[in-house]
C-alpha atoms as a printed R data frame, in Angstrom:
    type eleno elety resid chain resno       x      y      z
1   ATOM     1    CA   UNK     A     1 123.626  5.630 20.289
2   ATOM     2    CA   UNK     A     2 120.771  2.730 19.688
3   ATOM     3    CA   UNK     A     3 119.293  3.944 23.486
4   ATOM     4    CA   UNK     A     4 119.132  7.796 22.221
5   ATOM     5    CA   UNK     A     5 117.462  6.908 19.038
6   ATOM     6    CA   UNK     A     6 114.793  4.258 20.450
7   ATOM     7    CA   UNK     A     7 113.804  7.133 23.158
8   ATOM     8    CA   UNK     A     8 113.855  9.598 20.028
9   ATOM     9    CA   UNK     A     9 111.334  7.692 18.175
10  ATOM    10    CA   UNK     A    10 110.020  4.713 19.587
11  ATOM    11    CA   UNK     A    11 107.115  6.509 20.804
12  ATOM    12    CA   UNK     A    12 105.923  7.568 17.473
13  ATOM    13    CA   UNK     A    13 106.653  4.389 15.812
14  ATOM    14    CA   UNK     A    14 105.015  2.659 18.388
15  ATOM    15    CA   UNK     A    15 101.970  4.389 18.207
16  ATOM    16    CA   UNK     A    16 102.150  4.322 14.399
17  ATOM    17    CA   UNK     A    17 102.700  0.685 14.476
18  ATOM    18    CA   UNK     A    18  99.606  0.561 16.623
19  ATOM    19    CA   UNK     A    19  97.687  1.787 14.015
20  ATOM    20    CA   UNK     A    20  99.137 -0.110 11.329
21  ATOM    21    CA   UNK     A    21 101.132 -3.487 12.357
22  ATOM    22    CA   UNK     A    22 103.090 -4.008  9.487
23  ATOM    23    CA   UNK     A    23 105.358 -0.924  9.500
24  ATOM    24    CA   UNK     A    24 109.121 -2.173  8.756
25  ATOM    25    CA   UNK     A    25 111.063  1.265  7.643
26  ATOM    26    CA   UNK     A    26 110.784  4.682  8.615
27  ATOM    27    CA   UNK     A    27 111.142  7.715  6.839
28  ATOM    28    CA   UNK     A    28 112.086 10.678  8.754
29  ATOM    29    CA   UNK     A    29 111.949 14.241  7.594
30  ATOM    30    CA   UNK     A    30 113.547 17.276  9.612
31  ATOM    31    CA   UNK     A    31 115.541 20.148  9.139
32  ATOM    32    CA   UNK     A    32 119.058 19.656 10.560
33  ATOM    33    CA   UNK     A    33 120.262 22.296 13.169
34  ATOM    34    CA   UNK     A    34 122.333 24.005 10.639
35  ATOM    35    CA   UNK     A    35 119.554 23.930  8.077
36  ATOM    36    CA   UNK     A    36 116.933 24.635 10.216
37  ATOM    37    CA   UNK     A    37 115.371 28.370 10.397
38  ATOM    38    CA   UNK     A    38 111.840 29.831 11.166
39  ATOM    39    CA   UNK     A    39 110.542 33.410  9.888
40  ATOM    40    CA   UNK     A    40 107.347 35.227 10.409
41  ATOM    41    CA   UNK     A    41 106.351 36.371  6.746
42  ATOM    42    CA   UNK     A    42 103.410 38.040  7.612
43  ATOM    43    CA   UNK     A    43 102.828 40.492 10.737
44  ATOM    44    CA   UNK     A    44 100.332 42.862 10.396
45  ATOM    45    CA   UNK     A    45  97.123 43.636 12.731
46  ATOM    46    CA   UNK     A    46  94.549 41.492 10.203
47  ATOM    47    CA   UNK     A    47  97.175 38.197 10.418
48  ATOM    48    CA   UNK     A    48 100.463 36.665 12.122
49  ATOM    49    CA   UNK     A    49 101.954 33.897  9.757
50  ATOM    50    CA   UNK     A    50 105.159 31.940 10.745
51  ATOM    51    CA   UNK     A    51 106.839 29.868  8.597
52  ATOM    52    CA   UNK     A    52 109.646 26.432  9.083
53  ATOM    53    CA   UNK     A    53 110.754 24.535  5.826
54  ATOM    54    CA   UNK     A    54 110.892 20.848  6.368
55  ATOM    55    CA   UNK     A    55 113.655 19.967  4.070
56  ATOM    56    CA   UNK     A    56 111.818 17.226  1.155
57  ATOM    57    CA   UNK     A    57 108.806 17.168  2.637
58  ATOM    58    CA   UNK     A    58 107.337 20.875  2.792
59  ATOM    59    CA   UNK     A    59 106.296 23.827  4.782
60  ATOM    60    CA   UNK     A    60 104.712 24.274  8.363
61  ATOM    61    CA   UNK     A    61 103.240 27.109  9.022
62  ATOM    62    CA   UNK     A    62 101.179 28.439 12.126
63  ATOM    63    CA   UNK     A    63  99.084 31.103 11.393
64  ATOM    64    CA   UNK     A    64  96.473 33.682 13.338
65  ATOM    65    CA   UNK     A    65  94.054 36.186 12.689
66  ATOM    66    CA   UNK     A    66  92.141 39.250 13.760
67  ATOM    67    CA   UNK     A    67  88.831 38.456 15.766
68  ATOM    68    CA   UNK     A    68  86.800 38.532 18.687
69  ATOM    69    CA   UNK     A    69  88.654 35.134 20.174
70  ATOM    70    CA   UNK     A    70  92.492 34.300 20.419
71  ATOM    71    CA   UNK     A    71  92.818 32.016 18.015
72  ATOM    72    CA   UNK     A    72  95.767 29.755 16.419
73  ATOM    73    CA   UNK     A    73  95.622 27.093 13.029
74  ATOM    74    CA   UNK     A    74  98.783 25.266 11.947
75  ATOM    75    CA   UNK     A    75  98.804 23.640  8.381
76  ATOM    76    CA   UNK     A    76 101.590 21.177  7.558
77  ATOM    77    CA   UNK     A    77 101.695 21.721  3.559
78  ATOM    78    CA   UNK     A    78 103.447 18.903  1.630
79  ATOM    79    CA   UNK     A    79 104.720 18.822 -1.784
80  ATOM    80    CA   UNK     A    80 103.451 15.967 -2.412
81  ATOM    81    CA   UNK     A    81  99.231 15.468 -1.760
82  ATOM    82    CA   UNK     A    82  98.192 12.748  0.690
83  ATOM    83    CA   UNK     A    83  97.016 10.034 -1.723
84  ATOM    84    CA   UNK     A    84  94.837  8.494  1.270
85  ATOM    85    CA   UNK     A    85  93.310  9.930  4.248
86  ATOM    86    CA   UNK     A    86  95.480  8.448  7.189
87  ATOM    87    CA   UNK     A    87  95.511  8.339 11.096
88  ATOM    88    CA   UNK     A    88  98.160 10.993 12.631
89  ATOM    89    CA   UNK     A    89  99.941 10.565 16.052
90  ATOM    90    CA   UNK     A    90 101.303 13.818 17.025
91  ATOM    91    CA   UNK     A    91 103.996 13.261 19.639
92  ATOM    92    CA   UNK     A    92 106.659 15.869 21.555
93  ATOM    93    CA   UNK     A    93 109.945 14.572 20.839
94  ATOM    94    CA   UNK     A    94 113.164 15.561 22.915
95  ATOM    95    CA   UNK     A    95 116.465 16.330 20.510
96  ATOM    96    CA   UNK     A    96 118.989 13.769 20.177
97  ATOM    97    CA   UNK     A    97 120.760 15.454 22.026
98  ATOM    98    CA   UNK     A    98 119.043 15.504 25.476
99  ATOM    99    CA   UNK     A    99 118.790 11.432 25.343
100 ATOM   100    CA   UNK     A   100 117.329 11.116 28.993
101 ATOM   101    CA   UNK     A   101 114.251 13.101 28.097
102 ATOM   102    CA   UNK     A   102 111.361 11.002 26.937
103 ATOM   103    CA   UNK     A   103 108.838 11.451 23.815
104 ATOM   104    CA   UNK     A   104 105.545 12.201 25.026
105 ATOM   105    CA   UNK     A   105 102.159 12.159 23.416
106 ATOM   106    CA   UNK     A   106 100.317 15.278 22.731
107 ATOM   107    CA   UNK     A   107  97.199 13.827 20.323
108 ATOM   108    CA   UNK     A   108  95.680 11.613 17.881
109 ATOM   109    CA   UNK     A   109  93.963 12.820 14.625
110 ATOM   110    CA   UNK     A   110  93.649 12.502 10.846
111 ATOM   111    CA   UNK     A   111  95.324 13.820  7.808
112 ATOM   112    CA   UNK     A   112  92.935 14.150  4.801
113 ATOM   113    CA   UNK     A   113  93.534 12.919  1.125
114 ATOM   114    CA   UNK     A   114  94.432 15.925 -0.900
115 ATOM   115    CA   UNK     A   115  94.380 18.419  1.952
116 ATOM   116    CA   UNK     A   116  97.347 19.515  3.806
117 ATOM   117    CA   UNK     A   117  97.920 18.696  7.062
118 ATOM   118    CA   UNK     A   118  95.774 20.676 10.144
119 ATOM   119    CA   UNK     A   119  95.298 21.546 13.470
120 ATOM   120    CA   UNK     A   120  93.598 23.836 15.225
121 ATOM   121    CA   UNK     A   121  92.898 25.263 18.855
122 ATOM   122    CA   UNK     A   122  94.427 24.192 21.778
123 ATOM   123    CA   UNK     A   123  96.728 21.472 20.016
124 ATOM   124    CA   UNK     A   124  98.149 23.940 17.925
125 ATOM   125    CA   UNK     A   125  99.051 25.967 20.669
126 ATOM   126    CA   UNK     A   126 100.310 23.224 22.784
127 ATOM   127    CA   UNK     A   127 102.794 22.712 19.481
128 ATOM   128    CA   UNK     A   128 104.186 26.055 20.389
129 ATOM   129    CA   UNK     A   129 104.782 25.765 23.582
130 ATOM   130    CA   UNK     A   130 106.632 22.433 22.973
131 ATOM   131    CA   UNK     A   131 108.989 24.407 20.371
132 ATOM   132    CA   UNK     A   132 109.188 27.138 23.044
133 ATOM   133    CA   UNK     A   133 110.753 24.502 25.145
134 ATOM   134    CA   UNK     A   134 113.267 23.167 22.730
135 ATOM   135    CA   UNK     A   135 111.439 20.459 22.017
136 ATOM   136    CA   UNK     A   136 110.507 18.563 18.503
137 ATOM   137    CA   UNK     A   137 106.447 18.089 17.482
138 ATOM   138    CA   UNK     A   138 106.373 15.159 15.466
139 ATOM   139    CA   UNK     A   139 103.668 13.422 13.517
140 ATOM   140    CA   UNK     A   140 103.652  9.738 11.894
141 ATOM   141    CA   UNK     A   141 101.192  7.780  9.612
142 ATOM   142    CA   UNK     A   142 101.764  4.906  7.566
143 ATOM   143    CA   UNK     A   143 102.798  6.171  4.242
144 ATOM   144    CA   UNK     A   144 100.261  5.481  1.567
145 ATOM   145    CA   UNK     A   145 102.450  4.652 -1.538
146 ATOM   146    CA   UNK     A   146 104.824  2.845 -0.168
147 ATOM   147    CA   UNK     A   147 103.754 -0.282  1.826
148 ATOM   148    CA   UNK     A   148 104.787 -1.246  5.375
149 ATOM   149    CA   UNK     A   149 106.854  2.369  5.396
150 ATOM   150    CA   UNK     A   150 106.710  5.132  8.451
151 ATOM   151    CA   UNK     A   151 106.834  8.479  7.851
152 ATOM   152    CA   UNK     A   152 107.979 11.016 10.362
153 ATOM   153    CA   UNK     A   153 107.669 14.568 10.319
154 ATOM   154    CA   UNK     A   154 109.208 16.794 13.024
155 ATOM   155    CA   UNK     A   155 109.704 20.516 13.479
156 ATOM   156    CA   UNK     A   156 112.999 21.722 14.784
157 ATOM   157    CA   UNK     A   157 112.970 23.963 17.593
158 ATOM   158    CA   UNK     A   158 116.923 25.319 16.388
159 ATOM   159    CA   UNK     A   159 116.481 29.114 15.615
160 ATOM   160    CA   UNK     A   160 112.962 29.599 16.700
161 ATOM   161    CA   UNK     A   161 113.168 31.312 19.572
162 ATOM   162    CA   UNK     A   162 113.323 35.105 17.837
163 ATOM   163    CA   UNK     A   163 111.011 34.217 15.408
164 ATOM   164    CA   UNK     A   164 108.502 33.031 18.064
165 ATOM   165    CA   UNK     A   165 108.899 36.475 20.121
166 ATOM   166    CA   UNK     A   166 107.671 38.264 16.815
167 ATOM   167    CA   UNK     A   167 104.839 35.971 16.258
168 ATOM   168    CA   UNK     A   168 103.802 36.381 19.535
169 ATOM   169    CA   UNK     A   169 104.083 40.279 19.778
170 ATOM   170    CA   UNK     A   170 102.190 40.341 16.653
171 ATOM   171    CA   UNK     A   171  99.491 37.991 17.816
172 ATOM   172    CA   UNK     A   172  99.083 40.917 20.915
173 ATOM   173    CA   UNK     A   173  98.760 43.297 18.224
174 ATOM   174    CA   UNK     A   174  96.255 41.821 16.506
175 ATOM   175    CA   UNK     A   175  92.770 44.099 15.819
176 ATOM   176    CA   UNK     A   176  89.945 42.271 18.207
177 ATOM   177    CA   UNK     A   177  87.350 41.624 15.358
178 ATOM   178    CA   UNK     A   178  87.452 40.170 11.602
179 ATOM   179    CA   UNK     A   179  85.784 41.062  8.507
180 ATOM   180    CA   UNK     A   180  82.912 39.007  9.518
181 ATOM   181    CA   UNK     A   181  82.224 41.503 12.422
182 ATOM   182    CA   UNK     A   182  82.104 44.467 10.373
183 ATOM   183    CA   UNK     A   183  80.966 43.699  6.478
184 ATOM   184    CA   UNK     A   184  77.544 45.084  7.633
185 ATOM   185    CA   UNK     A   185  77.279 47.446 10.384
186 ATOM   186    CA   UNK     A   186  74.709 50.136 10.739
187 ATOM   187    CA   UNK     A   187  75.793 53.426 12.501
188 ATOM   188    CA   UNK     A   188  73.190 56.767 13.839
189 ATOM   189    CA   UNK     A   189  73.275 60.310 13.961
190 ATOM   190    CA   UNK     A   190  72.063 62.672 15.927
191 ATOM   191    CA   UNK     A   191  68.975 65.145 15.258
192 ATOM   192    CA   UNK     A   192  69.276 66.964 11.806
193 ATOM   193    CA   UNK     A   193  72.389 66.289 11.957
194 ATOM   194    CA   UNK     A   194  75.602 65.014  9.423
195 ATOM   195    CA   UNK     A   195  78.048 63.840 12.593
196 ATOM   196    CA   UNK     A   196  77.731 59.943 13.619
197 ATOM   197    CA   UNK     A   197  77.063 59.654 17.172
198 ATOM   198    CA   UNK     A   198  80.256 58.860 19.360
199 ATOM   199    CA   UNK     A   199  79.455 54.953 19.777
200 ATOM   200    CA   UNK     A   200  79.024 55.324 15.448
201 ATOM   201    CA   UNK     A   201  83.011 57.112 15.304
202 ATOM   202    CA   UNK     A   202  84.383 54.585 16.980
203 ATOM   203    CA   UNK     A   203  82.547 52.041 15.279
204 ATOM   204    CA   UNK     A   204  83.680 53.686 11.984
205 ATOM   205    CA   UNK     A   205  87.086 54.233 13.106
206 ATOM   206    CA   UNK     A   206  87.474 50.331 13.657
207 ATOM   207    CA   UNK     A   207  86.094 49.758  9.898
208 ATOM   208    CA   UNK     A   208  88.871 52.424  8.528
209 ATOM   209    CA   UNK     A   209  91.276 50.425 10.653
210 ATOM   210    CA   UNK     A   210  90.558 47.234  8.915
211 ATOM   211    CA   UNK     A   211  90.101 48.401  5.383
212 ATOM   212    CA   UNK     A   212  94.260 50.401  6.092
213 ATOM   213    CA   UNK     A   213  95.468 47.034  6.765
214 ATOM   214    CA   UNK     A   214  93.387 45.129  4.237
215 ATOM   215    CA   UNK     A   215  94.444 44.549  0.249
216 ATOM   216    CA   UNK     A   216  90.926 42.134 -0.525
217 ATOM   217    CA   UNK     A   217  88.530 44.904  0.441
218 ATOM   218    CA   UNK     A   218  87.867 46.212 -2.862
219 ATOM   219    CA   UNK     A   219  83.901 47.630 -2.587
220 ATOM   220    CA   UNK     A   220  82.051 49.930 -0.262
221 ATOM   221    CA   UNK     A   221  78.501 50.455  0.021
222 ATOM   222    CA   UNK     A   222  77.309 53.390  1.853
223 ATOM   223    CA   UNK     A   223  73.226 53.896  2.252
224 ATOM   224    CA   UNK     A   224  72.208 57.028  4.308
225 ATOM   225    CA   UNK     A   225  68.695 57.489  5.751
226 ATOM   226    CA   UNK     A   226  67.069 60.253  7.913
227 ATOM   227    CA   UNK     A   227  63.922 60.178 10.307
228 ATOM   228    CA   UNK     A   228  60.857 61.653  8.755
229 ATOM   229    CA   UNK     A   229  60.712 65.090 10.840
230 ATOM   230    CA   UNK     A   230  60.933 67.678  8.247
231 ATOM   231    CA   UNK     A   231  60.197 67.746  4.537
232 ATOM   232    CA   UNK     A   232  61.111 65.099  2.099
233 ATOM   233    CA   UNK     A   233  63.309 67.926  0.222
234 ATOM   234    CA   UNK     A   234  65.198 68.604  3.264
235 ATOM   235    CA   UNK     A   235  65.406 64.824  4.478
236 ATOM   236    CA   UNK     A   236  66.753 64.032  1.102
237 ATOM   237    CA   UNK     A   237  69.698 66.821  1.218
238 ATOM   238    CA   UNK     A   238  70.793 65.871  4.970
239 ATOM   239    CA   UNK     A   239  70.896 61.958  3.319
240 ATOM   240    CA   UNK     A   240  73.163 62.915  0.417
241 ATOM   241    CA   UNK     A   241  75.012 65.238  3.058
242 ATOM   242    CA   UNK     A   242  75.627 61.752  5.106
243 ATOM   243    CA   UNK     A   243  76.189 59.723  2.743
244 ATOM   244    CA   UNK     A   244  78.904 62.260  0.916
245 ATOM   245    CA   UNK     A   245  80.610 63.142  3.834
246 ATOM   246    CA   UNK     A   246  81.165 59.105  3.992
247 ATOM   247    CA   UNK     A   247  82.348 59.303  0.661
248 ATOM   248    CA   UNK     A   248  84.725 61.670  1.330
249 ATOM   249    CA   UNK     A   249  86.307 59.616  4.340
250 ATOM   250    CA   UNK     A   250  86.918 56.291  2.791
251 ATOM   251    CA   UNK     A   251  88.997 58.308  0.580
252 ATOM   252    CA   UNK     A   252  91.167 59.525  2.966
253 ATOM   253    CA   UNK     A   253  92.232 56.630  4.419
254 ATOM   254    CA   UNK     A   254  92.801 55.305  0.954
255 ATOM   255    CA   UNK     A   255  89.969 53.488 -0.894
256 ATOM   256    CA   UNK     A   256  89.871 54.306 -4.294
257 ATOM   257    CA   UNK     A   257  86.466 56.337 -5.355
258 ATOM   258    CA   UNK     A   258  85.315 54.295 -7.833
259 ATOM   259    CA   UNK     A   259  85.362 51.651 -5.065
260 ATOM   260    CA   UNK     A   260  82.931 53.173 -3.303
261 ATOM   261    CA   UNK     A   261  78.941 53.670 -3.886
262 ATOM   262    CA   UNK     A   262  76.872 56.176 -2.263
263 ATOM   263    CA   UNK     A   263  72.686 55.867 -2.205
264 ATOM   264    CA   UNK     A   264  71.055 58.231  0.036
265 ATOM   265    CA   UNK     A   265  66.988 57.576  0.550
266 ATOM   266    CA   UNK     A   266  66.208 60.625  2.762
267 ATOM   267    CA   UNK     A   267  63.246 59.395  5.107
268 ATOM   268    CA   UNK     A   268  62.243 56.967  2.884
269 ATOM   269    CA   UNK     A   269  62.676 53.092  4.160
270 ATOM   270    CA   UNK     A   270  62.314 53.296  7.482
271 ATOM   271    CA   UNK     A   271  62.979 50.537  9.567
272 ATOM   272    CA   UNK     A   272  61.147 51.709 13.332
273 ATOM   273    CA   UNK     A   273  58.068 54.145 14.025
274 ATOM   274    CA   UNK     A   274  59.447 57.770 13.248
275 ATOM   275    CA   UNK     A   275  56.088 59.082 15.929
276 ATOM   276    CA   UNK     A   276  58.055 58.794 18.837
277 ATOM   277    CA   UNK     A   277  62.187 59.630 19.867
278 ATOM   278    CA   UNK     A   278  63.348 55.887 19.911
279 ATOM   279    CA   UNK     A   279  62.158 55.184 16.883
280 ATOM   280    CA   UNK     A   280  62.818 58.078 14.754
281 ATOM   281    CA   UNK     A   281  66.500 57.633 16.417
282 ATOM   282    CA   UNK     A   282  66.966 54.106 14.464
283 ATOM   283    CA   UNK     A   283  65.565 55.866 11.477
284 ATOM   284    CA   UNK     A   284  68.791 58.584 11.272
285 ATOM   285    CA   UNK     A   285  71.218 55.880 10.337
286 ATOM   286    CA   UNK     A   286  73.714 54.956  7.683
287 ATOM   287    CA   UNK     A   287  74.469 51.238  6.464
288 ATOM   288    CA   UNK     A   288  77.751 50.279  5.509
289 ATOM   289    CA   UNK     A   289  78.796 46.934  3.714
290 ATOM   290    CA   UNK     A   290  82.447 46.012  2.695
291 ATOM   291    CA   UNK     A   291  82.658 43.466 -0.268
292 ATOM   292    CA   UNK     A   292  85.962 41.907 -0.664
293 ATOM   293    CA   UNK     A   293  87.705 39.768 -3.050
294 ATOM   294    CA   UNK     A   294  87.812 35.954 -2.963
295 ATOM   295    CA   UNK     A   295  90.824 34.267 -3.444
């Protein structure tokens, strides 16, 4: 029994030790296989959130999110706030019960005071794939209110097999850009006319996609411009046509009207020379800008 727990731990509390000499006790915190259960609360194509419970100590969660990269963040939230910033080993542990496996190091890294506990990129995936394995990520630092104590914090790998198949199906699903890539976007027409250009639909259809999925977008801009070929009467009209037909979309796919604000300049503002086809073509355009709501 001594052997299994030494190769359990003494990794950890070795490298903990290294940081800080003086360690005596330990503290560890872990949900025990009957306890221990992981659930993904969110799974939609904006975000992916999967949550463990570490019994007296808090909530892990790993968490990812619609954009142009694959991306992963983990956050271990505590219940109670780091009081000091600290130095973090972050080592795979085997079970207790596979004794002849050994703990291995994944990384080094820091814990904030007052900020939960976070990592990002490649780490956080490599925590995965650990879990995947049946394996336990652990971290340890020196626990600042009580002197010469360890804490230990380790995520059980019991039950998270199906939860990690959803996670990871939803992560596939995931839309391929954020709100970032489309709060401003610009989209064209074609001569005299009210219909976006193809490359414009599908632009458009990839904002409607977001805003379906979204609950913070809460304001739409819409600003509709023509080239200055014709007269500023009829310019004006095909602007308000553009812009209204815009209108009248967003409220399909379920933004409230009040939400949404419609300018339309005609050929006024232009942004290119309106004497020659390239030009006048970046002239027949429509701006759109999302506002959302900051939590």
């Amino acid at each position: 029994m001594m052997k299994s727990l030494l190769t359990y731990s003494g990794l950890a509390l070795c490298m903990a030790m290294a940081v800080n000499t003086s360690v005596s006790a330990r503290q560890l915190y872990v949900a025990k296989p009957a306890l221990s259960s992981w659930k993904v609360a969110v799974d939609t194509p904006l975000e992916c959130r999967m949550l463990h419970t570490v019994p007296n100590f808090g909530e892990a969660q790993f968490v990812s999110r619609a954009g142009k990269k694959l991306n992963l963040d983990f956050e271990l939230k505590m219940r109670r706030p780091m009081g000091q910033s600290s130095n973090v080993s972050l080592v795979s542990m085997p079970p207790r019960w596979m004794p002849g496996d050994k703990a291995e190091r994944i990384t080094r890294l820091k814990f904030y005071k007052q900020f939960d506990g976070y990592v990002g990129g490649q780490t956080a995936w490599t925590m995965l794939s650990e879990l995947e394995s049946g394996r336990y990520p652990t971290f340890s630092y020196a626990d600042w209110q009580h002197r010469n104590k360890l804490v230990e914090v380790s995520l059980s790998a019991v039950s998270f097999q199906n939860s990690y198949n959803q996670f990871s199906q939803c992560i596939d699903n995931l839309l391929p850009y954020s709100f970032d890539d489309i709060a401003f976007t610009v989209l064209h027409y074609g001569h005299n006319s009210d219909e976006l250009n193809k490359m414009s639909q599908q632009r458009l259809a990839q904002i409607a996609d977001f805003i379906r999925y979204s609950d913070d977008v809460d304001l739409v801009l819409v600003a509709a411009y023509t080239d200055a070929e014709g007269s500023k009467d009829e310019n004006q009209q095909l602007s308000e046509r553009r812009a209204k037909k815009l209108e009248d979309y967003f409220v399909t796919i379920g933004m409230p009207k009040d939400r949404i604000q419609v300018q339309a300049y005609g050929k006024r503002r232009p942004i290119a020379d309106s004497s020659n086809p390239i030009g006048r073509g970046k002239n027949r355009r429509v701006v759109i800008s999302l506002g959302r709501s900051i939590i």
